[in-house]
C-alpha positions as CSV (number, residue, x, y, z in Angstrom):
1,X,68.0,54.3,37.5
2,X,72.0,53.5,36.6
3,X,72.5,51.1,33.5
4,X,74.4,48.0,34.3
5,X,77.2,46.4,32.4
6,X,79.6,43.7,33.6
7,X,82.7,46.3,33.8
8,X,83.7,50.0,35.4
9,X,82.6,53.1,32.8
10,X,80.5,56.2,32.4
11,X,79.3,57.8,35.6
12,X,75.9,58.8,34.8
13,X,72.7,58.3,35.7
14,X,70.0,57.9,33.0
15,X,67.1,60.6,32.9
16,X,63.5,59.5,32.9
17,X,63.5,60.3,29.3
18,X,61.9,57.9,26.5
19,X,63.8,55.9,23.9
20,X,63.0,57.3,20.7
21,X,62.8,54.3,17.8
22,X,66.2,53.7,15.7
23,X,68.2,55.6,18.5
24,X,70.8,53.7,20.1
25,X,69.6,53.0,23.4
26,X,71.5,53.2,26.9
27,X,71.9,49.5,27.1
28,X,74.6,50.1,24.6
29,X,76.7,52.1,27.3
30,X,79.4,50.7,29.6
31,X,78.5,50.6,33.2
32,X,77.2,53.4,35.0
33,X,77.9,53.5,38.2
34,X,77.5,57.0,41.1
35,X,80.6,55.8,42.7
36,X,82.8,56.2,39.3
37,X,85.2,58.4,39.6
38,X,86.4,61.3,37.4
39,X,89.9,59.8,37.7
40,X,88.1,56.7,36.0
41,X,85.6,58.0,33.7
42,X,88.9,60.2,32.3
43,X,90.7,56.9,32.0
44,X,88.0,55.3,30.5
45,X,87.7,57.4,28.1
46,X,91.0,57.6,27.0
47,X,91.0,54.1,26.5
48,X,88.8,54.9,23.4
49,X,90.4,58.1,22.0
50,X,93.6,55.7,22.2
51,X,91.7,52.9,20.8
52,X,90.4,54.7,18.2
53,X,93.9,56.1,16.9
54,X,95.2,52.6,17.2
55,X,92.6,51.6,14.9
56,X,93.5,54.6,12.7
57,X,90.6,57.0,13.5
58,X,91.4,60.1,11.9
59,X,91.3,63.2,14.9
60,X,88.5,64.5,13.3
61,X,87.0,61.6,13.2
62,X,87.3,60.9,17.4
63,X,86.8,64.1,17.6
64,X,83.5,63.8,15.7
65,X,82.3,61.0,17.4
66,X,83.1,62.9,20.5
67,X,81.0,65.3,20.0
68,X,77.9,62.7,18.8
69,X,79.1,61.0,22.2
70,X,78.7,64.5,24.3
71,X,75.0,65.1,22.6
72,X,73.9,61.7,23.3
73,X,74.9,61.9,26.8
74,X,73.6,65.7,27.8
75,X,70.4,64.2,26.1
76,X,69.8,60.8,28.2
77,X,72.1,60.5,31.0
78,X,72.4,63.3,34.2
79,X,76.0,63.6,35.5
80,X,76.9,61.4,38.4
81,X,79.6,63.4,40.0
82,X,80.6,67.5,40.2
83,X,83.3,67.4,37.2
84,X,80.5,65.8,34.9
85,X,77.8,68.1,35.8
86,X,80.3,71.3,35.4
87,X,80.8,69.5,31.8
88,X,77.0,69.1,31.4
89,X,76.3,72.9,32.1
90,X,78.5,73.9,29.9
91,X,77.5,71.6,26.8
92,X,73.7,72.8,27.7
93,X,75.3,76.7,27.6
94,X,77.1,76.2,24.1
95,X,76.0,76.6,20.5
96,X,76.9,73.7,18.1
97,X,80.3,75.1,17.5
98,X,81.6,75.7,21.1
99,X,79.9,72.1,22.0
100,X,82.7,70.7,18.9
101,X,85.6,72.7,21.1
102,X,84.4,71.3,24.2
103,X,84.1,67.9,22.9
104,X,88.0,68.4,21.3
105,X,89.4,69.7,24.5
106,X,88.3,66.9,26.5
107,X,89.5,64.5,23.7
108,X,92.5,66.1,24.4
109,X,92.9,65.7,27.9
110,X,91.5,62.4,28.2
111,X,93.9,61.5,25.2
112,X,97.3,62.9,26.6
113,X,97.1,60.4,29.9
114,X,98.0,62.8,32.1
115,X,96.0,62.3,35.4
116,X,95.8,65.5,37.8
């Protein structure tokens, strides 16, 4: 079942998994649409690495929240196109501290602009 918001955003689909109480819940998240791209999921999540620093968000700080971000999708949202479930087999491969490079290196790229 995708979640539904009134603009483009993550491209996942959420997993028949129960809300547990006091967790933020995946109304919270942008749209989630199959036909997102990885062009625009990239882009999109750019937008709030470069938020964030605009705000003045530390990197460790983005790149903490990244890595909060990455945990709370791998637990309640199955990947909606090839790229995300390549990310999502990875994350479920990696101990905590290989899941925090993953989570910086995709900071990274999302966070330089460049679109390939």
């Amino acid at each position: 079942m995708p979640l539904a918001a009134p603009t483009g955003g993550f491209c996942f689909k959420q997993n028949n998994r129960e809300r547990q109480p006091g967790k933020i819940g995946p109304e919270v998240i942008y749209k989630v649409e199959a036909e997102t791209t990885w062009h625009q999921w990239k882009n999109l999540l750019g937008s709030f690495v470069h938020g964030g620093k605009a705000l003045g968000i530390s990197d460790r700080n983005v790149d903490n929240m990244a890595y909060r971000l990455g945990e709370f999708f791998a637990d309640h949202f199955d990947p909606g196109n090839r790229e995300q479930r390549l990310l999502k087999e990875l994350w479920e491969q990696g101990d905590e501290d290989e899941k925090k490079v993953l989570s910086r290196l995709i900071t990274r790229m999302v966070g330089s602009g460049e679109t390939h």
